[in-house]
C-alpha positions in Angstrom: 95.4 -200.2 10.6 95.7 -201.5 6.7 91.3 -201.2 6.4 91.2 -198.1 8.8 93.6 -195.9 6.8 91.6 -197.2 3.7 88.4 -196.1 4.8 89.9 -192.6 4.9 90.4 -192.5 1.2 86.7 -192.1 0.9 86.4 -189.4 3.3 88.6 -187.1 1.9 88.0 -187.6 -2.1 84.5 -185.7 -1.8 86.0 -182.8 0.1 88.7 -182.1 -2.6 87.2 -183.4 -5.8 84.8 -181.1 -7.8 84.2 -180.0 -11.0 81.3 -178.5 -13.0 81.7 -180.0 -16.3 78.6 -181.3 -16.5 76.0 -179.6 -14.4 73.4 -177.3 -15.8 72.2 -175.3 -12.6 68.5 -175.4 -12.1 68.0 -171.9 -10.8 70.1 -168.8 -9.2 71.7 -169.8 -6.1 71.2 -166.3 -4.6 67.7 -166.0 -5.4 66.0 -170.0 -5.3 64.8 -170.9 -2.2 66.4 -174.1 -1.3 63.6 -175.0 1.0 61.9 -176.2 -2.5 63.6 -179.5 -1.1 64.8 -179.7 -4.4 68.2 -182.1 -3.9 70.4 -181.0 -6.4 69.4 -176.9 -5.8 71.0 -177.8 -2.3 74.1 -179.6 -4.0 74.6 -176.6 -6.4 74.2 -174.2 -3.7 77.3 -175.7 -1.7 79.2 -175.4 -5.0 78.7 -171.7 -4.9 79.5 -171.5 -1.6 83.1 -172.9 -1.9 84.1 -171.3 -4.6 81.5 -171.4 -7.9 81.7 -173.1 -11.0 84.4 -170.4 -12.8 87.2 -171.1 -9.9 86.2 -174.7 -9.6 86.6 -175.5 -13.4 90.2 -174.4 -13.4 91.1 -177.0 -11.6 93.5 -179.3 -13.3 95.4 -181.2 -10.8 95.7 -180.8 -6.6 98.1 -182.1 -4.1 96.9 -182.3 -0.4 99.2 -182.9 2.6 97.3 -183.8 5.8 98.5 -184.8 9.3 97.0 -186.3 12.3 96.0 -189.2 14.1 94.8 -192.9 14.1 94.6 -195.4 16.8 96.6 -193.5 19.0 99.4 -193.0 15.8 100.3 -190.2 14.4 99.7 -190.2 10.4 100.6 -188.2 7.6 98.7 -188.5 4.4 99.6 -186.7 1.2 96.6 -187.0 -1.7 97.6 -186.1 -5.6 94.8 -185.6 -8.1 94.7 -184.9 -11.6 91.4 -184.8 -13.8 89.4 -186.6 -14.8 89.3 -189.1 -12.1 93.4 -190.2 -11.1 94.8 -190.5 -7.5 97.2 -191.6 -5.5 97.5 -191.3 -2.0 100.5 -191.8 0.7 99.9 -192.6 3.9 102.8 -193.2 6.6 101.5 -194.2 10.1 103.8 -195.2 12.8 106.2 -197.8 10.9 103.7 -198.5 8.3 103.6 -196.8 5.0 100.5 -197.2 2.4 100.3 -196.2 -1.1 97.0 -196.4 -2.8 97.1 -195.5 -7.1 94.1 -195.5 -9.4 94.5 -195.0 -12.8 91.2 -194.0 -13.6 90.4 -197.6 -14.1 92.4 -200.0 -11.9 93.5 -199.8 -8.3 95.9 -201.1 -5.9 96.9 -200.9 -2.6 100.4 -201.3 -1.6 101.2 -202.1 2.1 104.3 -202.7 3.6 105.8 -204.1 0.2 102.6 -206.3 0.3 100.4 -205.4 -2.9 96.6 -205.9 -2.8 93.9 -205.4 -5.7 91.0 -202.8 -4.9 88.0 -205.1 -5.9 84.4 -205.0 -5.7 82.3 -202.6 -3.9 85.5 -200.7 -2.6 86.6 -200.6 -6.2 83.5 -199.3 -7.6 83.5 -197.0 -4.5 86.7 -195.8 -5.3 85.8 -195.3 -9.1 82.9 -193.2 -8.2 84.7 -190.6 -6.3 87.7 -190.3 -8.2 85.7 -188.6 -10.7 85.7 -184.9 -10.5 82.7 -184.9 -11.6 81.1 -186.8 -8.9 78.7 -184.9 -6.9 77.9 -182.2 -10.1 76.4 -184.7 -11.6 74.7 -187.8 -9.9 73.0 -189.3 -12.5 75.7 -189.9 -15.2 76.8 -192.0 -12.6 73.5 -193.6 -11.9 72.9 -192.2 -8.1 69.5 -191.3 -7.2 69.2 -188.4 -4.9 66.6 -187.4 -2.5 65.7 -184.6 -0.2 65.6 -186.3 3.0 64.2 -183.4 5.7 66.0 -180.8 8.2 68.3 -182.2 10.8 70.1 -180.3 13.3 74.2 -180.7 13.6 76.5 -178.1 15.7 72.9 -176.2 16.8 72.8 -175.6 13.0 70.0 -176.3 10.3 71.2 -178.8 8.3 69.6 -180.6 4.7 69.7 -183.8 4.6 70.2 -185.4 1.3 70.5 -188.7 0.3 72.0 -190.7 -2.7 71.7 -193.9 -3.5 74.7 -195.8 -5.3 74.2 -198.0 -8.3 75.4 -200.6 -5.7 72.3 -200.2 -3.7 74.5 -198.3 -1.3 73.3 -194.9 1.0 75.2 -191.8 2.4 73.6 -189.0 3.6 75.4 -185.5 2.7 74.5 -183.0 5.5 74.4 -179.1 3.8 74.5 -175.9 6.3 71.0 -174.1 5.8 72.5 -171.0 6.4 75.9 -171.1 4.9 75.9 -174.3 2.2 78.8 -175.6 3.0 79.1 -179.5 3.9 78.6 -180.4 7.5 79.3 -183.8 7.3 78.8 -187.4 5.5 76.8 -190.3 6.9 77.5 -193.7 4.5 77.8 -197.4 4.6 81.2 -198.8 3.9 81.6 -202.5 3.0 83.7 -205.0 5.0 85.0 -208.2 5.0 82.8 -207.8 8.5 80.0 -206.7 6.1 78.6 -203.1 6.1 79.6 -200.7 9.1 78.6 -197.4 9.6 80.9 -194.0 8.5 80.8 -190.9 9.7 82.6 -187.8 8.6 82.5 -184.1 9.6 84.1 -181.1 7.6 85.2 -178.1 9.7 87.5 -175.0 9.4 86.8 -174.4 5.7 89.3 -172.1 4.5 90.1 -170.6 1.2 92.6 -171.6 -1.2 92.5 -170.2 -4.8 89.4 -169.0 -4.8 87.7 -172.4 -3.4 87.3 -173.4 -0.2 88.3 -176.9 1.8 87.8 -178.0 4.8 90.8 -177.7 6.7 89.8 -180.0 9.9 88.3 -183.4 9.0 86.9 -185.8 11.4 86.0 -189.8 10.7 84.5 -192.2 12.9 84.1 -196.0 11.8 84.6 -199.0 13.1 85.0 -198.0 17.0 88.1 -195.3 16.0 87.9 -191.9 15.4 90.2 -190.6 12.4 91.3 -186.8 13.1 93.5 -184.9 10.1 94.2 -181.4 9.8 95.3 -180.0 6.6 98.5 -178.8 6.2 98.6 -177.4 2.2 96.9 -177.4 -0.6 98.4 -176.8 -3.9 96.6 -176.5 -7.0 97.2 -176.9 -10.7 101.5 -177.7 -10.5 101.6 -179.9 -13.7 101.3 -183.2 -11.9 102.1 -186.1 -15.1 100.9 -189.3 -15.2 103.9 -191.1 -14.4 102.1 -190.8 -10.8 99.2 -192.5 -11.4 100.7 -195.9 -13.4 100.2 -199.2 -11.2 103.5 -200.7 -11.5 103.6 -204.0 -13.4 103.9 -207.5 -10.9 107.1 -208.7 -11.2 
């Protein structure tokens, strides 16, 4: 359960971290044909659909509560953000409680009173989508996008984009044709195992503050399938930094 509920992490921080502080739009969303295949015309046209880059930008900190289940468990995970790029997350499932804190450098895992370093790939995973700034702009962050063709998901016309991490890494984002929004994510995750396959699909997008989230969120990796629903969304309630230190080793 410790790696499952840690996959999850990655899921979620794309579908509630986003900011516009550094993208320069190409062309009008209502006008620009996004069939130009052009990748990051497609990305900007999701970020008008859930909300635009006015609503978006006022966005200084975000608490998430979320409840479902995992192998066969029922889970509650509740997801603090604050901007630039700090998190922690809480996760109690069945008798075992997680708390994961970056500090917009650093990150730990704590499970069960047992404390483990976020290293490597997971770490430089982690640092990636903390940042608010994440998908707005790729290339500060050294990701490589491509327009990757026209797939169909839920009888829908979907585009395809991929990015390639400055780890070598791919995950395909999946874009409604018709609407924008975010159907799903295809990635690689590294394992101790070695690299498995991740899927996640966003559902049920509702509005909240002028932005919209995907209320339902559904991950399959590993053999299990992760199901959440979100229960509240709270925006910009002065979260401090006390939140985000990683407590010293003692």
């Amino acid at each position: 359960m410790k790696r499952l509920s840690y996959f999850l992490i990655f899921a979620l921080m794309l579908t509630v971290n986003v900011s516009l502080s550094a993208f320069t739009p190409q062309d009008s969303v209502k006008t620009a044909a996004v069939d130009s295949v052009n990748p990051n015309l497609v990305i900007e046209r999701y970020v008008e659909a859930i909300g635009g880059k006015d609503a978006l930008s006022k966005i200084e900190d975000r608490t998430t509560i979320m409840r479902g289940t995992a192998m066969g468990q029922n889970i509650t995970m509740i997801v603090k953000q604050k901007v630039p790029n700090k998190l922690r997350q809480e996760i109690k499932a069945g008798a075992m409680d997680q708390v994961v804190i970056f500090d917009g450098d650093k990150g730990v895992m704590n499970v069960m009173n047992q404390k483990i370093e976020v290293k490597d790939k997971e770490l430089e995973a982690l640092k990636l989508e903390a940042n608010m700034d994440f998908l707005t702009d790729p290339t500060k962050f050294g990701i490589k996008l491509f327009f990757d063709g026209v797939d169909k998901f839920n009888g829908k016309d979907v585009y395809k984009i991929k990015m390639v991490l400055p780890n070598e890494q791919k995950w395909y984002a999946y874009f409604y044709k018709d609407s924008g929004l975010k159907a799903k994510d295809d990635r690689e995750i590294g394992t101790p195992r070695g690299m498995v396959s991740q899927t996640t699909i966003y559902d049920d997008y509702k509005d909240v503050d002028g932005v919209k989230y995907p209320f339902k969120i559904t991950q399959m990796v590993g053999g299990q399938t992760i199901e959440v629903t979100v229960s509240s969304i709270k925006v910009n309630k002065g979260l401090t930094d006390d939140l985000f230190v990683i407590p010293d080793d003692k």
